[in-house]
C-alpha positions in Angstrom: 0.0 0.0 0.0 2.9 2.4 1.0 4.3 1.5 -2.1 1.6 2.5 -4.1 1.0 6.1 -2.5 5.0 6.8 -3.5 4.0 5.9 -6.8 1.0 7.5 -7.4 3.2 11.0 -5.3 5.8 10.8 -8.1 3.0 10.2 -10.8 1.2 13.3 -9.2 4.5 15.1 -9.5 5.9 14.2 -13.0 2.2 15.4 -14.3 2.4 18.3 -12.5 5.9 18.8 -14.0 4.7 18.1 -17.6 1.8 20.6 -17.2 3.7 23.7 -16.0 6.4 23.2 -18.8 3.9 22.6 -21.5 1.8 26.1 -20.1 5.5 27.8 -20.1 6.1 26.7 -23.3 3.1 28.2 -24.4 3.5 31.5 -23.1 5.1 32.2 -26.4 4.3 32.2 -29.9 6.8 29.6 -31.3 10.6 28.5 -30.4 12.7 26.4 -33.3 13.9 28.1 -36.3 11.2 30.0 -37.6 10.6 32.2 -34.3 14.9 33.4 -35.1 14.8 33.6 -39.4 15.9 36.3 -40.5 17.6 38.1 -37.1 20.7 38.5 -36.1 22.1 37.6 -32.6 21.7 40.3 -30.0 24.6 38.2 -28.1 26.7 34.9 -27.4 26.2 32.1 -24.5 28.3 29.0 -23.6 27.5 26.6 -20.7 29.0 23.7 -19.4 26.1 21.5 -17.6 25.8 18.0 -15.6 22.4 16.2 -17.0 20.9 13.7 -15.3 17.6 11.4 -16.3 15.3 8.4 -15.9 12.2 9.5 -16.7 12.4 13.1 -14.7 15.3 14.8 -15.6 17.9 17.5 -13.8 20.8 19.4 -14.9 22.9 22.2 -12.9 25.7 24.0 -14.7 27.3 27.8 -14.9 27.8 29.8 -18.4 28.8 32.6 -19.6 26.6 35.8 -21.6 28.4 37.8 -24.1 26.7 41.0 -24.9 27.6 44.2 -25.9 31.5 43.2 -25.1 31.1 42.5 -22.1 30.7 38.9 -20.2 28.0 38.3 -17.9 28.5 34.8 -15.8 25.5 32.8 -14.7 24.2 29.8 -13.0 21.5 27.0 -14.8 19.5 24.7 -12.9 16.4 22.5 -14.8 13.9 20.2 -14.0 12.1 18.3 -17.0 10.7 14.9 -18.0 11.8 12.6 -21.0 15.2 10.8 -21.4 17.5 8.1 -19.7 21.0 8.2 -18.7 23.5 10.9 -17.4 25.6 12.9 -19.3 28.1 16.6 -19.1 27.4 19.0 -21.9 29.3 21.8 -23.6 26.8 24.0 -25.2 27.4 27.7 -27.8 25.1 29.6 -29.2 23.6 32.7 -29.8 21.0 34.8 -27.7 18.2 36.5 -29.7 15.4 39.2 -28.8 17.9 40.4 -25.7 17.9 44.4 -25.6 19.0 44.5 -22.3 21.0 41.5 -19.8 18.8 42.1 -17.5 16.2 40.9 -19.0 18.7 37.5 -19.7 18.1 36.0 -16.4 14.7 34.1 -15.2 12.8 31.0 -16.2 13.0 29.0 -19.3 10.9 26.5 -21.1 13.7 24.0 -22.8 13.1 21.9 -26.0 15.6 19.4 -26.1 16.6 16.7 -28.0 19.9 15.0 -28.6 22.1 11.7 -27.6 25.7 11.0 -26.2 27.4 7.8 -26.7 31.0 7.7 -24.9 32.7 10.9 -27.2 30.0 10.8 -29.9 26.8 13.1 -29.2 24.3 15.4 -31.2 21.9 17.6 -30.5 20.3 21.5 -29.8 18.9 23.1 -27.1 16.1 26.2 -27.7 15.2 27.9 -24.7 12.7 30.6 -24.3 12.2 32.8 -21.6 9.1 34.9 -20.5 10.1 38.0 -22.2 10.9 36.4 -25.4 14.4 36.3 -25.1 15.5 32.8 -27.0 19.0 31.1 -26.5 19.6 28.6 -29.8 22.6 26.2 -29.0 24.4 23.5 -30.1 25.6 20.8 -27.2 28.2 18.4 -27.3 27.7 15.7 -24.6 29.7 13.0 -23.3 28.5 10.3 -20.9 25.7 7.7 -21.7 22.2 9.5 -22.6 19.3 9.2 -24.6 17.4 12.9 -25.0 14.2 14.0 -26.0 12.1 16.1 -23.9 11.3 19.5 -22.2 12.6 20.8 -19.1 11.9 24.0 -16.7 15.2 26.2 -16.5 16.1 28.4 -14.2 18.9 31.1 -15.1 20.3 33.6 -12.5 23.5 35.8 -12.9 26.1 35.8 -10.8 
C-alpha cells in the first residue's frame, strides 16, 4: 500500500511537472527556427552542464553571456521529463530578442533533444524565456544518454 501512494506521489508530481512546462512553453508564440529567421544575434552564450535522467530529468551547470562586449556569468539549474542516462554538456550559441542582460536572467521553457554515446553526441537546445528572449545552442555531450524532452530552467547571474 505504502508503495503505491509513493507511486502515485511521483506520478502526481511528473504530471504536475509536464503541465507547468507545456503552459510555459506556451506562453510564447513559437521556439525552433522559424521564431529566429531572419535576425541576427543580440549576443553569445556557452555553458557547461551536468544532466541527469530516468524518466524526470535535472541538470545544474554555470555559463557565460556575451553582450555588448562585455561577459556576464550565470548559473542554470532545470527540471524536465523525457530521457535516460546521465551525461556533461558543452553548449554555444547565440542569444536573440535580448535588448538589455537584465532581461537575460529568469525562467526557461527547454526543447531538447539529442544523444551521447561515450565521445559521440548530437543535439540543440532552444530555450525561451518569458520576455521572449531565446537562446539557440548546439551541445556536445559525453557520458551515456538518450534525450528527447522538455525541461523548466532556471537562469540567474552571478
Amino acid at each position: 500500500m505504502k508503495r503505491l501512494r509513493v507511486i502515485d506521489r511521483r506520478s502526481g508530481t511528473m504530471a504536475l511537472l509536464a503541465a507547468l512546462l507545456l503552459a510555459s512553453a506556451c506562453q510564447n508564440d513559437r521556439i525552433g527556427p522559424a521564431a529566429i529567421e531572419g535576425r541576427r544575434p543580440d549576443g553569445r552564450v556557452r555553458m557547461q552542464m551536468v544532466s541527469v535522467a530516468y524518466i524526470g530529468s535535472g541538470s545544474h551547470g554555470t555559463g557565460t553571456l556575451e553582450f555588448h562586449g562585455r561577459s556576464h556569468p550565470f548559473t542554470v539549474t532545470g527540471l524536465g521529463i523525457g530521457g535516460i542516462g546521465a551525461s556533461s554538456i558543452e553548449a554555444v550559441g547565440e542569444v536573440y530578442n535580448l535588448q538589455d542582460p537584465s532581461r537575460f536572467a529568469g525562467e526557461y521553457a527547454q526543447a531538447r533533444y539529442g544523444f551521447a554515446l561515450g565521445q559521440a553526441s548530437a543535439g540543440d537546445l532552444w530555450l525561451q524565456n518569458a520576455d521572449g528572449v531565446i537562446m539557440r545552442l548546439s551541445a556536445h555531450r559525453t557520458g551515456l544518454m538518450l534525450n528527447l524532452g522538455g525541461d523548466a530552467v532556471v537562469v540567474s547571474m552571478r
